[in-house]
C-alpha positions, -999 to 999 in steps of 0.1 A, spaced: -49 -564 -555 -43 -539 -529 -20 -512 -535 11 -503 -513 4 -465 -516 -30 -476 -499 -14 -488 -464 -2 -463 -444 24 -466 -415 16 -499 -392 -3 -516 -422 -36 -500 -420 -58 -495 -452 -66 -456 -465 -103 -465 -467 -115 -440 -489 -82 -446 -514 -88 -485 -512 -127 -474 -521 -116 -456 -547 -91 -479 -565 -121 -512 -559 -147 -488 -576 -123 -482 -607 -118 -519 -608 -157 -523 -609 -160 -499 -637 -128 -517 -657 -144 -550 -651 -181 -535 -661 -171 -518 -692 -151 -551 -707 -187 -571 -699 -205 -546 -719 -177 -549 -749 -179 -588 -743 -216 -590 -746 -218 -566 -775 -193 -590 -796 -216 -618 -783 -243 -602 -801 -223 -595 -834 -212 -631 -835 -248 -645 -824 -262 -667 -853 -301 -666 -847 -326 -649 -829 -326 -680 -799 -287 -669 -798 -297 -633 -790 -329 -643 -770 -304 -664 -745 -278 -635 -747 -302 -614 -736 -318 -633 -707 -285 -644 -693 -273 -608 -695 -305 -584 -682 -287 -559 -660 -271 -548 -691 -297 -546 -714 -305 -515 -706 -275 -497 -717 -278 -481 -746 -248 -494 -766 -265 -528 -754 -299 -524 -761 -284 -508 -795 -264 -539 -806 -294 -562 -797 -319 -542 -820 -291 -542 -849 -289 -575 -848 -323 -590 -840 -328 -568 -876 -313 -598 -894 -335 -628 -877 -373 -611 -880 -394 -631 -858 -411 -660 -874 -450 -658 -875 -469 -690 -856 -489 -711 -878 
């Protein structure tokens, strides 16, 4: 949503005000994906769980709260040796 504060006089846009307040958005928006996937991870019930959370979620992975979480919890499903 664009602010009123950002328009001045005639209805033009403060460029570098509207920049400001759509990068702030990005980094709101960013930081509650990073808290969603982390609580993905938590509740993930086996390794295939975490295996698609982390293929559907790579530009994430590495954060280091992310990358974090998904070595926690890969700790509970050890990887099954092939027969």
């Amino acid at each position: 949503m664009i602010r009123r504060e950002n328009l001045v006089p005639g209805g033009e846009l403060k460029g570098h005000e509207l920049e400001s307040q759509f990068s702030e958005q990005i980094e709101e928006n960013r930081d509650e994906q990073v808290k969603t996937i982390i609580r993905a991870i938590g509740q993930a019930g086996s390794r295939e769980t975490l295996n698609l959370i982390w293929q559907n979620n790579l530009e994430f992975t590495e954060l280091p709260e992310v990358n974090e979480a998904f070595r926690k919890a890969a700790a509970k499903y050890p990887k099954q040796l092939k027969k």
